[in-house]
HTML snippet that shows the backbone in 3Dmol.js (N, CA, C, O; Angstrom):
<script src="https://3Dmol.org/build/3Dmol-min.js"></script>
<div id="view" style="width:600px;height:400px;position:relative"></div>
<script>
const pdb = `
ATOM      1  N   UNK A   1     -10.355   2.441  21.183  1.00  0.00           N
ATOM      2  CA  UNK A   1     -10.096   3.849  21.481  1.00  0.00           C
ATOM      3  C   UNK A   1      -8.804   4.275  20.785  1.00  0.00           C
ATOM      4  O   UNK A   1      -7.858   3.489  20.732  1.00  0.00           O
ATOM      5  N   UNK A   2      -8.723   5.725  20.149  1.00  0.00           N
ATOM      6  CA  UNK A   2      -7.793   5.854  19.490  1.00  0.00           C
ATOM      7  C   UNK A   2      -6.767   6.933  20.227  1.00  0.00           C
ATOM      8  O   UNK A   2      -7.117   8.036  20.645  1.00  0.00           O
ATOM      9  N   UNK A   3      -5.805   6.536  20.277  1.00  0.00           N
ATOM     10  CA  UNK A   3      -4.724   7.548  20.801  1.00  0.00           C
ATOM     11  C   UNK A   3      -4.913   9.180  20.222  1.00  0.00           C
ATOM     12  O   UNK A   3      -6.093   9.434  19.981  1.00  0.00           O
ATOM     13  N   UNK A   4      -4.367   9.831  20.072  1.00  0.00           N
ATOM     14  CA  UNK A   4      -4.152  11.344  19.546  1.00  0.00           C
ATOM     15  C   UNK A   4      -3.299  11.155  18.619  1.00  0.00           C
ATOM     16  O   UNK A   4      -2.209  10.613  18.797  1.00  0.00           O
ATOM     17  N   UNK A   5      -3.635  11.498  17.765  1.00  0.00           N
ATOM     18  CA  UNK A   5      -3.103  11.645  16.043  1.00  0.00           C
ATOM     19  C   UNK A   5      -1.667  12.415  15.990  1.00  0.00           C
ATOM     20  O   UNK A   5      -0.607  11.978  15.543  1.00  0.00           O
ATOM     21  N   UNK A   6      -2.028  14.119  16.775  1.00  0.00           N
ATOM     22  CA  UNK A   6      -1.100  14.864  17.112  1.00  0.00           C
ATOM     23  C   UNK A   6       0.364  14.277  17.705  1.00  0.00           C
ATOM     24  O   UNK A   6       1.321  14.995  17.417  1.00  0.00           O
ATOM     25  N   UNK A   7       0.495  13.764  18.040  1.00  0.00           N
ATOM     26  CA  UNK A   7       1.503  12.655  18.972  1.00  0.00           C
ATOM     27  C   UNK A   7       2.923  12.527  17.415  1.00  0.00           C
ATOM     28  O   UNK A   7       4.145  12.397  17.480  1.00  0.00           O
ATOM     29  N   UNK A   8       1.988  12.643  16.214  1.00  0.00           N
ATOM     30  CA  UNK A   8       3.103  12.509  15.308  1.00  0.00           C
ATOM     31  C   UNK A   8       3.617  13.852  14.883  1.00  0.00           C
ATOM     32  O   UNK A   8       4.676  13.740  14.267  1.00  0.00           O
ATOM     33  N   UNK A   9       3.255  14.926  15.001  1.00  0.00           N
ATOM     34  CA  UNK A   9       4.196  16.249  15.132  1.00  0.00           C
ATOM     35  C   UNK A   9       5.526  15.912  16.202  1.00  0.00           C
ATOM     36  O   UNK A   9       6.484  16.636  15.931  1.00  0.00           O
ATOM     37  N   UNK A  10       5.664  15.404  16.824  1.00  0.00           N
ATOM     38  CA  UNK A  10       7.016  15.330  17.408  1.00  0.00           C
ATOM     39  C   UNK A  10       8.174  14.555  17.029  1.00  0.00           C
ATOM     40  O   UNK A  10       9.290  14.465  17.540  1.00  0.00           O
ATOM     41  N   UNK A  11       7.631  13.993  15.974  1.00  0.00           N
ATOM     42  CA  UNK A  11       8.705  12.994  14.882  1.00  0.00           C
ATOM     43  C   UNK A  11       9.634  14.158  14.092  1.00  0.00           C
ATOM     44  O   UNK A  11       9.243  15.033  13.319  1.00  0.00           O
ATOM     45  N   UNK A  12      10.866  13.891  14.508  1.00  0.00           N
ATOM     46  CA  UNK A  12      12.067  13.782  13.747  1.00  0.00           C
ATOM     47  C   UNK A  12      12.242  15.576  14.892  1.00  0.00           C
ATOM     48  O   UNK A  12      13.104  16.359  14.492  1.00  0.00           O
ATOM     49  N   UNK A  13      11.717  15.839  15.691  1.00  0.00           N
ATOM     50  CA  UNK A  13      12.060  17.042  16.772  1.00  0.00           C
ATOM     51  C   UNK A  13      13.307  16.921  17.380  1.00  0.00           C
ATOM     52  O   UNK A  13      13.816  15.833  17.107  1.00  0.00           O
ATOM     53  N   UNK A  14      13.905  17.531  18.007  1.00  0.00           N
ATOM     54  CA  UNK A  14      15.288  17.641  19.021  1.00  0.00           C
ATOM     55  C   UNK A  14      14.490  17.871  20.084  1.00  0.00           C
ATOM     56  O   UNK A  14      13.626  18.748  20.061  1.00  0.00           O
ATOM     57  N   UNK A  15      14.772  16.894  21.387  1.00  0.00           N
ATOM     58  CA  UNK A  15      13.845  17.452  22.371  1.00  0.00           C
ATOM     59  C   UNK A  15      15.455  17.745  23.208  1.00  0.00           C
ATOM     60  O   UNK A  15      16.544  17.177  23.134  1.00  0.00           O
ATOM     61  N   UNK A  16      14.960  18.875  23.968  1.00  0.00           N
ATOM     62  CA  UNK A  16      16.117  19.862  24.672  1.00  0.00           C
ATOM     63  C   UNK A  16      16.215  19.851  26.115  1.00  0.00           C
ATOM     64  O   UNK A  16      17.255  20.109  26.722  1.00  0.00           O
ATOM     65  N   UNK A  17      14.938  19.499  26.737  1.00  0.00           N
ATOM     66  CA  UNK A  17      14.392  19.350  27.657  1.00  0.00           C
ATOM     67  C   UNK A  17      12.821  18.558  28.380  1.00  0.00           C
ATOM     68  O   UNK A  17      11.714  18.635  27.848  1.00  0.00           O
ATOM     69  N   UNK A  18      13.052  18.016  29.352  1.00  0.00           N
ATOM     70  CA  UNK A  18      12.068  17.387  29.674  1.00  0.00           C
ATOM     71  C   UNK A  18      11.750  17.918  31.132  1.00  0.00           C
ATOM     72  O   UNK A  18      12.668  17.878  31.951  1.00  0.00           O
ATOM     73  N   UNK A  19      10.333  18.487  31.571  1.00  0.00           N
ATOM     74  CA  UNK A  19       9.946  18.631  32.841  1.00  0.00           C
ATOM     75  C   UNK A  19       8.440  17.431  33.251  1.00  0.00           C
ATOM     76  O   UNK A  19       7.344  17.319  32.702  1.00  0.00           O
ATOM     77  N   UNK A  20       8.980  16.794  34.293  1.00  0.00           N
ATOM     78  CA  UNK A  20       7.984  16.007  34.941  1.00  0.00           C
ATOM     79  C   UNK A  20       7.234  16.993  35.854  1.00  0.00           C
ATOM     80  O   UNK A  20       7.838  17.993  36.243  1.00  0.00           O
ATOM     81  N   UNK A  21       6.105  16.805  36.181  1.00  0.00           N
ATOM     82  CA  UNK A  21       5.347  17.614  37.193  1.00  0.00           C
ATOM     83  C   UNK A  21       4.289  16.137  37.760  1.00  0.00           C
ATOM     84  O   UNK A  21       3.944  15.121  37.158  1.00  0.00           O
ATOM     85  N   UNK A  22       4.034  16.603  39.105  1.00  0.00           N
ATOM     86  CA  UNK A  22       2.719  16.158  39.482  1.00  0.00           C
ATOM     87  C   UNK A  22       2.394  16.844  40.544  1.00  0.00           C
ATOM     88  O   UNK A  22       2.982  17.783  41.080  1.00  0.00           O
ATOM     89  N   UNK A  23       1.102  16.144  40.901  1.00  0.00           N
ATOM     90  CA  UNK A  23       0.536  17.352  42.081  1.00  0.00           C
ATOM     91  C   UNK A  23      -1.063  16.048  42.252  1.00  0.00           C
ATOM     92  O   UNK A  23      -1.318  15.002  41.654  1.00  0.00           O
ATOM     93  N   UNK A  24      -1.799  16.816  43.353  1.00  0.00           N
ATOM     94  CA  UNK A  24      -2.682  16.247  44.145  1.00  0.00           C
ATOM     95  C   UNK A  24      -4.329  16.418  42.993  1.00  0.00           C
ATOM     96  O   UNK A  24      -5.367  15.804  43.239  1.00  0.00           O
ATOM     97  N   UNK A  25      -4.225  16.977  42.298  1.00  0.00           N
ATOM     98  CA  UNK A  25      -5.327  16.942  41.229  1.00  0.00           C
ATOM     99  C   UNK A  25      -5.142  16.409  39.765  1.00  0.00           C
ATOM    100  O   UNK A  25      -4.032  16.296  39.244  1.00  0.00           O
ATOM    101  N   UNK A  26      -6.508  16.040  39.052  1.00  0.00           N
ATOM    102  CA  UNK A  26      -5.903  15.099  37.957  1.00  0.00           C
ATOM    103  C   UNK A  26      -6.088  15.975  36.799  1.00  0.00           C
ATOM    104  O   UNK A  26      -7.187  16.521  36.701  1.00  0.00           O
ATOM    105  N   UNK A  27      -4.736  16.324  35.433  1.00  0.00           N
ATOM    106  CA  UNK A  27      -3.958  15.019  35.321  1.00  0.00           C
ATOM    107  C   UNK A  27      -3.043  14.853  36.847  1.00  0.00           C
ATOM    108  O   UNK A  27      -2.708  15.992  37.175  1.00  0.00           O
ATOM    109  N   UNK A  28      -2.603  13.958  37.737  1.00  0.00           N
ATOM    110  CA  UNK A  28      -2.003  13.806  38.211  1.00  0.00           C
ATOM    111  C   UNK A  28      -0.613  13.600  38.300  1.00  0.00           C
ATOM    112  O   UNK A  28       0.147  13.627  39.268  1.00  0.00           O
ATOM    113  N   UNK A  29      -0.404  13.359  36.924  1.00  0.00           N
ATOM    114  CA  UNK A  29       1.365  13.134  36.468  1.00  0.00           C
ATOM    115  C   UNK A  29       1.100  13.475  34.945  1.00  0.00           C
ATOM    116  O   UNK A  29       0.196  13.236  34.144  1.00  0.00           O
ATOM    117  N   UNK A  30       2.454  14.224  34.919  1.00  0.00           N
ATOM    118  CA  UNK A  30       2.445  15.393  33.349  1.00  0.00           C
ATOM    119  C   UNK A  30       3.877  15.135  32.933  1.00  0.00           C
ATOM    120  O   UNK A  30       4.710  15.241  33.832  1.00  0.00           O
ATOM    121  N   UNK A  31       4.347  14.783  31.601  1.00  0.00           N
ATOM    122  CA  UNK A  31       5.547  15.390  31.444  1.00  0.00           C
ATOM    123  C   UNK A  31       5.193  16.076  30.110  1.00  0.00           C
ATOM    124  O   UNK A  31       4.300  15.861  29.290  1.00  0.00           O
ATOM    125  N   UNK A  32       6.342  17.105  30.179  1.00  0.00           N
ATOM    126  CA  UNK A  32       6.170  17.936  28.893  1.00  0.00           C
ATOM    127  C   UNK A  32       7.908  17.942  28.203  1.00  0.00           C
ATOM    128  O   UNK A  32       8.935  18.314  28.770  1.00  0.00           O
ATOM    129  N   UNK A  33       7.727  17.363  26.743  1.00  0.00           N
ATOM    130  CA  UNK A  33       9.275  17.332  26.073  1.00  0.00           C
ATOM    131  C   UNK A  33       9.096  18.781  25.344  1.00  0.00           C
ATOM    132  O   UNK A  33       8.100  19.175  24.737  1.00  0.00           O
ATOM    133  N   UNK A  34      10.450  19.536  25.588  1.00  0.00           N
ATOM    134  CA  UNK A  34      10.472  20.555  25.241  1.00  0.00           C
ATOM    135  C   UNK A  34      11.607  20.513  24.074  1.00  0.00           C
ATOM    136  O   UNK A  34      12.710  19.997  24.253  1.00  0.00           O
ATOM    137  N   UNK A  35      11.073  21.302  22.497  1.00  0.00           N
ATOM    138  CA  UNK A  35      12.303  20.974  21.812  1.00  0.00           C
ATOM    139  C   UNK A  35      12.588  22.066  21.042  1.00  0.00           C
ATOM    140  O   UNK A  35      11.645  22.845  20.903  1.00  0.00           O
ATOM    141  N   UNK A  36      13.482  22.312  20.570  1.00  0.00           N
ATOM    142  CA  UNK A  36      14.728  22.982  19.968  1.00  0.00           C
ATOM    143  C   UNK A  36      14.114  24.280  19.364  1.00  0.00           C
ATOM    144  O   UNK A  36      14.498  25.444  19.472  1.00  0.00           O
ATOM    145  N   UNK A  37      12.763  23.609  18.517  1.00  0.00           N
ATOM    146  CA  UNK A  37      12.545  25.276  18.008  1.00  0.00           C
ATOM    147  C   UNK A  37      11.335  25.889  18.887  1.00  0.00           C
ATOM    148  O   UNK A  37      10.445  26.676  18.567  1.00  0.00           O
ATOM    149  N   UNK A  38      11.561  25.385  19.844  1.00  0.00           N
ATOM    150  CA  UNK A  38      10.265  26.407  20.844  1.00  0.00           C
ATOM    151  C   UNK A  38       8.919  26.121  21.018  1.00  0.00           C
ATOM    152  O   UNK A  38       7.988  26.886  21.271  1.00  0.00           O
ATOM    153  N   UNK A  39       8.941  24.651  20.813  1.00  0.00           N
ATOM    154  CA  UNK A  39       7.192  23.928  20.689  1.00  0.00           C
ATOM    155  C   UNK A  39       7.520  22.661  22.189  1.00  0.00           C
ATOM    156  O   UNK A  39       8.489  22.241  22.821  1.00  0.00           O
ATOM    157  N   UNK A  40       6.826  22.577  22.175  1.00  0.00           N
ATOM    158  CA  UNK A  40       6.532  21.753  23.333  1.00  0.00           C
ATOM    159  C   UNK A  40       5.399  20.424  23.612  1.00  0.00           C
ATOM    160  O   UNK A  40       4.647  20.549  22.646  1.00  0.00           O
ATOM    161  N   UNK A  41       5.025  19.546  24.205  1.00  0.00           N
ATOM    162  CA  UNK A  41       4.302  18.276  24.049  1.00  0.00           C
ATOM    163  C   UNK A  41       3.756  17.620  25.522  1.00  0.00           C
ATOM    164  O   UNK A  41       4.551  16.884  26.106  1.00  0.00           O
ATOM    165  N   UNK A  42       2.748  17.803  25.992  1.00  0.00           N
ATOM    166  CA  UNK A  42       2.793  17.632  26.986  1.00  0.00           C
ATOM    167  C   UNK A  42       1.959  15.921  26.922  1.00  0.00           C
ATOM    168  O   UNK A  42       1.042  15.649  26.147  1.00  0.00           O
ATOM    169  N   UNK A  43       2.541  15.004  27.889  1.00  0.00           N
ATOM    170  CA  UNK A  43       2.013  13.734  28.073  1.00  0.00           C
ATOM    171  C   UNK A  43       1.352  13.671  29.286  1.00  0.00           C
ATOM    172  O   UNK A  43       1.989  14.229  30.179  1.00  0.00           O
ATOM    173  N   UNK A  44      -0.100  13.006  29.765  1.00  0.00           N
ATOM    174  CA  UNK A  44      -0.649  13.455  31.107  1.00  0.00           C
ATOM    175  C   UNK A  44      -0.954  12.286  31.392  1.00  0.00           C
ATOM    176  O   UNK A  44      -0.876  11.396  30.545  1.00  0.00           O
ATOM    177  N   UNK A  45      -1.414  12.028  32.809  1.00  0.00           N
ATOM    178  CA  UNK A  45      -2.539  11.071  33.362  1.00  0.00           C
ATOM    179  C   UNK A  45      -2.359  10.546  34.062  1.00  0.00           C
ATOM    180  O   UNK A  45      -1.147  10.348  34.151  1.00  0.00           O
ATOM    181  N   UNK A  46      -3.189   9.848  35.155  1.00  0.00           N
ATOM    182  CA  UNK A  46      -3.606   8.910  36.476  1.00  0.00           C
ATOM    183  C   UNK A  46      -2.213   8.316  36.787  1.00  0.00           C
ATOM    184  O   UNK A  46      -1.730   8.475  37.908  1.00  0.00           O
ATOM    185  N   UNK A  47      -1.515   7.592  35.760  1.00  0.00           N
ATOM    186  CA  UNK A  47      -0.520   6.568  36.242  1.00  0.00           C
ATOM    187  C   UNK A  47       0.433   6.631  35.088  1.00  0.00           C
ATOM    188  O   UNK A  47       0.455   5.692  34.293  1.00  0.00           O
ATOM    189  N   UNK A  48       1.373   7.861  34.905  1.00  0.00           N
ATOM    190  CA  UNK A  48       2.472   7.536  34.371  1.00  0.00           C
ATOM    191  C   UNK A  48       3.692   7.183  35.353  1.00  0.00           C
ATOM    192  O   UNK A  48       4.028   7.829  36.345  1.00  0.00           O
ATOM    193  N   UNK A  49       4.352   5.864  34.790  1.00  0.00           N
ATOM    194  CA  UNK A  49       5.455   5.746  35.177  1.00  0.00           C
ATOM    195  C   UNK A  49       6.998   5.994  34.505  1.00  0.00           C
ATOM    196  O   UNK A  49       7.210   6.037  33.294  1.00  0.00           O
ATOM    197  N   UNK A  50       7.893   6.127  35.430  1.00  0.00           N
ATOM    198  CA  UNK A  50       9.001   6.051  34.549  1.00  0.00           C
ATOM    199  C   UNK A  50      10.445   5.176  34.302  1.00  0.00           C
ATOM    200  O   UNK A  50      11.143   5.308  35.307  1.00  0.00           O
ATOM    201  N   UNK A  51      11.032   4.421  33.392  1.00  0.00           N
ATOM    202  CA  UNK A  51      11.585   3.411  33.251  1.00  0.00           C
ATOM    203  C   UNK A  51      13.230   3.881  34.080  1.00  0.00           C
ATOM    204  O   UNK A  51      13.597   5.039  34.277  1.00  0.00           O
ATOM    205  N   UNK A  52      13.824   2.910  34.366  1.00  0.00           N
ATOM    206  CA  UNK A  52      15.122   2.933  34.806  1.00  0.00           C
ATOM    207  C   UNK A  52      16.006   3.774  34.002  1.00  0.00           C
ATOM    208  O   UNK A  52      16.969   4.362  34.495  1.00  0.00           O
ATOM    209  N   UNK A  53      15.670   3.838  32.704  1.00  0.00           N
ATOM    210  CA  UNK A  53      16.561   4.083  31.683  1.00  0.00           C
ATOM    211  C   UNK A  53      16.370   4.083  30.256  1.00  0.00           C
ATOM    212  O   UNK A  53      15.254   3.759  29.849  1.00  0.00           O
ATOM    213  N   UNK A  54      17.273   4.393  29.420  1.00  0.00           N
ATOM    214  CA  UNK A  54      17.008   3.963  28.230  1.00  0.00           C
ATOM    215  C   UNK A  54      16.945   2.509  27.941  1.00  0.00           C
ATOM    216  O   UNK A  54      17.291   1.703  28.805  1.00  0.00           O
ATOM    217  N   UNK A  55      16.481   2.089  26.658  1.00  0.00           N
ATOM    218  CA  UNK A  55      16.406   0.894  26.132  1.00  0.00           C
ATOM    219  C   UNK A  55      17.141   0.514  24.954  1.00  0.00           C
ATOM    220  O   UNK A  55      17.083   1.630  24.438  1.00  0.00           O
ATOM    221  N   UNK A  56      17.746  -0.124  24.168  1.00  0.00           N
ATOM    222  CA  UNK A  56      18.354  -0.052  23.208  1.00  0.00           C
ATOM    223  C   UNK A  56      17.515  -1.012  21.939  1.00  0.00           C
ATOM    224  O   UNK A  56      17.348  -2.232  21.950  1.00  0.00           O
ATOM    225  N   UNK A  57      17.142  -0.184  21.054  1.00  0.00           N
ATOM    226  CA  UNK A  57      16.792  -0.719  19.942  1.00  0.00           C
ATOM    227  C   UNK A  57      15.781   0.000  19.351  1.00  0.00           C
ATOM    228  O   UNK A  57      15.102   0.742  20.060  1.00  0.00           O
ATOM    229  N   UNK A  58      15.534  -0.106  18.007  1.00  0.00           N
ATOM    230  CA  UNK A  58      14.338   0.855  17.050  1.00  0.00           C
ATOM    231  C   UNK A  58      12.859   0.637  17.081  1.00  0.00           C
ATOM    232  O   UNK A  58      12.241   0.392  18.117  1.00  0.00           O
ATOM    233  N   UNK A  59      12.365   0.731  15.986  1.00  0.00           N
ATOM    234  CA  UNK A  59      10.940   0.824  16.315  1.00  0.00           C
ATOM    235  C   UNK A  59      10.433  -0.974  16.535  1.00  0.00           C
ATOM    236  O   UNK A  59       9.545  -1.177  17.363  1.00  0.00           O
ATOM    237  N   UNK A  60      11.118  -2.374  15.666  1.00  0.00           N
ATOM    238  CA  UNK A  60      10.899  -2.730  15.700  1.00  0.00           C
ATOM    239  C   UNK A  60      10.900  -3.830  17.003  1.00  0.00           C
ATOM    240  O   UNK A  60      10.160  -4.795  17.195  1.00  0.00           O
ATOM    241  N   UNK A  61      12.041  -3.291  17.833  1.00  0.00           N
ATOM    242  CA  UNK A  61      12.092  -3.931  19.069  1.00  0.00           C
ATOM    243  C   UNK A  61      10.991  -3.016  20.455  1.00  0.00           C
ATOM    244  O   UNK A  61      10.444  -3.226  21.537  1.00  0.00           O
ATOM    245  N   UNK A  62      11.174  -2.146  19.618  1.00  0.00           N
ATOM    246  CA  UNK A  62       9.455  -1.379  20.561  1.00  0.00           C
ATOM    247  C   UNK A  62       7.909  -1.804  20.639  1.00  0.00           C
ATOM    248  O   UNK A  62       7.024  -1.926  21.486  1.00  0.00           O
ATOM    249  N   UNK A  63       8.108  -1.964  19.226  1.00  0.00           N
ATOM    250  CA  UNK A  63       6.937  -2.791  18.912  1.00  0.00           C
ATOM    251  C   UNK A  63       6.647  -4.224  19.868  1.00  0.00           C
ATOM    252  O   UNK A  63       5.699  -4.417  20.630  1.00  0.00           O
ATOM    253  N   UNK A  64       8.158  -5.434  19.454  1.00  0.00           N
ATOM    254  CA  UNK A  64       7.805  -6.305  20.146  1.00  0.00           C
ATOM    255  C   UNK A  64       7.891  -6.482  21.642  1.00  0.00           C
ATOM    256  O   UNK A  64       7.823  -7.614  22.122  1.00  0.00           O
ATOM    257  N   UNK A  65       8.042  -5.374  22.426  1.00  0.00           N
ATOM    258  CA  UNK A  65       8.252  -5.014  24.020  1.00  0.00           C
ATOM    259  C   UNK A  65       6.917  -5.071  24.355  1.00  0.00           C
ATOM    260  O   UNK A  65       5.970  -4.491  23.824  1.00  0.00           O
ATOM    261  N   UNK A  66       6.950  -6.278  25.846  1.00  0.00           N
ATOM    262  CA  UNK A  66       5.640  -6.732  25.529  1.00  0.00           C
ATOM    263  C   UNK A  66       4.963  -7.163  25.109  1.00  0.00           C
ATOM    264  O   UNK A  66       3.982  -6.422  25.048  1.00  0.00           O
ATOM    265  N   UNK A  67       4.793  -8.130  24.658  1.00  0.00           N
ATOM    266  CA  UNK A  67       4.208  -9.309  23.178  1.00  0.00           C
ATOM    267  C   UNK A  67       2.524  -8.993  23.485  1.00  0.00           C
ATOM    268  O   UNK A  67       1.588  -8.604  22.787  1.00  0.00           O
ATOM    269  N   UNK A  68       2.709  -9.426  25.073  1.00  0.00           N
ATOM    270  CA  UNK A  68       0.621  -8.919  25.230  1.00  0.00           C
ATOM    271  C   UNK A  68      -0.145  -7.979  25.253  1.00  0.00           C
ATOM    272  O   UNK A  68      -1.348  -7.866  25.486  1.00  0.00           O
ATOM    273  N   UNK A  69       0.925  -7.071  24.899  1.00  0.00           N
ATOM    274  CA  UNK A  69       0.155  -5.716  24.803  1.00  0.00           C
ATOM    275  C   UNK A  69      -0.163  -5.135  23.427  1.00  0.00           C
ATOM    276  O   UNK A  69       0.808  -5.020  22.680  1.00  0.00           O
ATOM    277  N   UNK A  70      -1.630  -4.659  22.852  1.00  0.00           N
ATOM    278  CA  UNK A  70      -1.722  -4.244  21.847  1.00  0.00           C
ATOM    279  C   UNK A  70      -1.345  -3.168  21.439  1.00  0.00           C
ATOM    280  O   UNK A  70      -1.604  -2.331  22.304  1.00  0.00           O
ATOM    281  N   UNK A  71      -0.737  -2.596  20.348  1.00  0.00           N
ATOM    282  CA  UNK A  71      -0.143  -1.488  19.992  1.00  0.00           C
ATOM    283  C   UNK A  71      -1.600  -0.575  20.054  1.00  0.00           C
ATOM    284  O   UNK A  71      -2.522  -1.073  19.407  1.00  0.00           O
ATOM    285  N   UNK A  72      -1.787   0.232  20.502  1.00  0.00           N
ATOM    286  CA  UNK A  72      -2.494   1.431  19.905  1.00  0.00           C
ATOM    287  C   UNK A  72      -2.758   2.175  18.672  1.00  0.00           C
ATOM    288  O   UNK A  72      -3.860   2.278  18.135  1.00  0.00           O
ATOM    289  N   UNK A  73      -1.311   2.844  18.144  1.00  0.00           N
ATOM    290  CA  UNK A  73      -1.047   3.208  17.318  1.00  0.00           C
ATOM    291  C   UNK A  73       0.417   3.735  17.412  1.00  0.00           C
ATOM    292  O   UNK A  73       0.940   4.162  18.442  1.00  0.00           O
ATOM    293  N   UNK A  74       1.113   3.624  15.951  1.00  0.00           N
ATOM    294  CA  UNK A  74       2.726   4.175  16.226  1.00  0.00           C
ATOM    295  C   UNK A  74       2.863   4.986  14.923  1.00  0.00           C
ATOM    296  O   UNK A  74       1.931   5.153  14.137  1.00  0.00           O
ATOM    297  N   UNK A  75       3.784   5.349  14.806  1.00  0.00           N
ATOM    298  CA  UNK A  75       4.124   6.676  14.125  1.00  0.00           C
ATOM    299  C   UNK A  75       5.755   6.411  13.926  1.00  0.00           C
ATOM    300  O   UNK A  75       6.510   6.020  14.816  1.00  0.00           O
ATOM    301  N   UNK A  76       6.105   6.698  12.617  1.00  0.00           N
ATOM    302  CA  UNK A  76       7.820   6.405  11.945  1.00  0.00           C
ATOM    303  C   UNK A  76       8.248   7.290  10.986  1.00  0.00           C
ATOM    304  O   UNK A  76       7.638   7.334   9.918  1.00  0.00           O
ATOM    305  N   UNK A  77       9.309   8.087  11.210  1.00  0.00           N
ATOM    306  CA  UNK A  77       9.914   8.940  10.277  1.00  0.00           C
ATOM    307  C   UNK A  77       9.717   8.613   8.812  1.00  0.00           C
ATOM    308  O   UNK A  77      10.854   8.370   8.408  1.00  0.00           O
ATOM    309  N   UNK A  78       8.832   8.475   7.763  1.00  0.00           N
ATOM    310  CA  UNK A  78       9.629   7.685   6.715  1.00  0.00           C
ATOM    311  C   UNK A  78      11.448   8.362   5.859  1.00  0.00           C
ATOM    312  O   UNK A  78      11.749   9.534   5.630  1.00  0.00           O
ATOM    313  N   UNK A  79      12.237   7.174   5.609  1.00  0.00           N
ATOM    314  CA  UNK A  79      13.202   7.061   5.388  1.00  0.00           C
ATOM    315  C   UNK A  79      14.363   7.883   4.199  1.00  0.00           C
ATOM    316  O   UNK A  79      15.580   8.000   4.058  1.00  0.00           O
ATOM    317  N   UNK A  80      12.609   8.495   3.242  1.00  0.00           N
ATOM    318  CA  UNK A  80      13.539   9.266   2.471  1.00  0.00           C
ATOM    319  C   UNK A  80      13.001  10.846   2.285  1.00  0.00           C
ATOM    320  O   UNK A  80      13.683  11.783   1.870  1.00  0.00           O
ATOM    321  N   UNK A  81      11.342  10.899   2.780  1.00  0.00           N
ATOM    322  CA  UNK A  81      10.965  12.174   2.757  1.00  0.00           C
ATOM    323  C   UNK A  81      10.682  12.925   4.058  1.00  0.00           C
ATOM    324  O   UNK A  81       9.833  13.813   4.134  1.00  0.00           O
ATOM    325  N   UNK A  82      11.470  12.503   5.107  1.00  0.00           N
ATOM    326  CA  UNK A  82      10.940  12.533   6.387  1.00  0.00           C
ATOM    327  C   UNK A  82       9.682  12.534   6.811  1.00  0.00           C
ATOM    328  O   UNK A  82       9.731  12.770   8.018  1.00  0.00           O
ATOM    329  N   UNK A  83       8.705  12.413   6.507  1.00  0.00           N
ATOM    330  CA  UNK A  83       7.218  12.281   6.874  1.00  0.00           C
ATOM    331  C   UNK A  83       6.718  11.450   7.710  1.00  0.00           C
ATOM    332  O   UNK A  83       7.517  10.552   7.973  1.00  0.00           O
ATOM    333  N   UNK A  84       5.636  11.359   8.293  1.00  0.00           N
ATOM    334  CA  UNK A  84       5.691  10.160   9.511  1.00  0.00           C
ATOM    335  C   UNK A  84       4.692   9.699   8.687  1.00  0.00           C
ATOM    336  O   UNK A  84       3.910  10.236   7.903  1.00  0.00           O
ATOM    337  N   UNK A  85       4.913   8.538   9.065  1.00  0.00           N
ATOM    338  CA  UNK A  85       4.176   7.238   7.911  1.00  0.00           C
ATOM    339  C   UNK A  85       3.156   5.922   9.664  1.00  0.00           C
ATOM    340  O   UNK A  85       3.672   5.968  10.781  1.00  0.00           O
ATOM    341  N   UNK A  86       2.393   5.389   9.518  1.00  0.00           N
ATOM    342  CA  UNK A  86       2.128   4.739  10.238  1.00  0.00           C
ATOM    343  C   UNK A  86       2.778   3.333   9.675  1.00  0.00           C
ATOM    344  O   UNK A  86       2.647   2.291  10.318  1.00  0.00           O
TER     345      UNK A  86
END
`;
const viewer = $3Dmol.createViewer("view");
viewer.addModel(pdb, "pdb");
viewer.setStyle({}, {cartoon: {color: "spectrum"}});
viewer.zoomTo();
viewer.render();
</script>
């Protein structure tokens, strides 16, 4: 199953704001990152959770977070034309 493609429009964004929502019907848990020039991203479903905190490190320590879990799909600024590159 493939994630949403769209997910890479939010590469290289300023997010400004973040609102969590939930409620008694599904999606049941929503957050939406809100950023700088007036677009917005909403993430949904059954069982989002949320971490203590930040984490420290780039894509490649994201990647290996979790060794048993298969990546889906990821998405990376490339380095000199900003473009998101898989």
């Amino acid at each position: 199953m493939s994630m949403n493609d769209h997910i890479q429009e939010i590469l290289g964004k300023r997010i400004v704001g973040v609102v969590a929502k939930k409620w008694d019907r599904l999606p049941r848990n929503m957050v939406i990152l809100v950023f700088d020039d007036g677009t917005s991203y909403e993430l949904y479903g059954e069982g989002i959770h949320f971490a203590k905190g930040l984490d420290r490190g780039g894509m490649a320590e994201a990647r290996g977070y979790l060794p048993g879990m298969t990546i889906a799909q990821d998405w990376e600024l490339g380095p000199v034309d900003g473009k998101s590159r898989r």
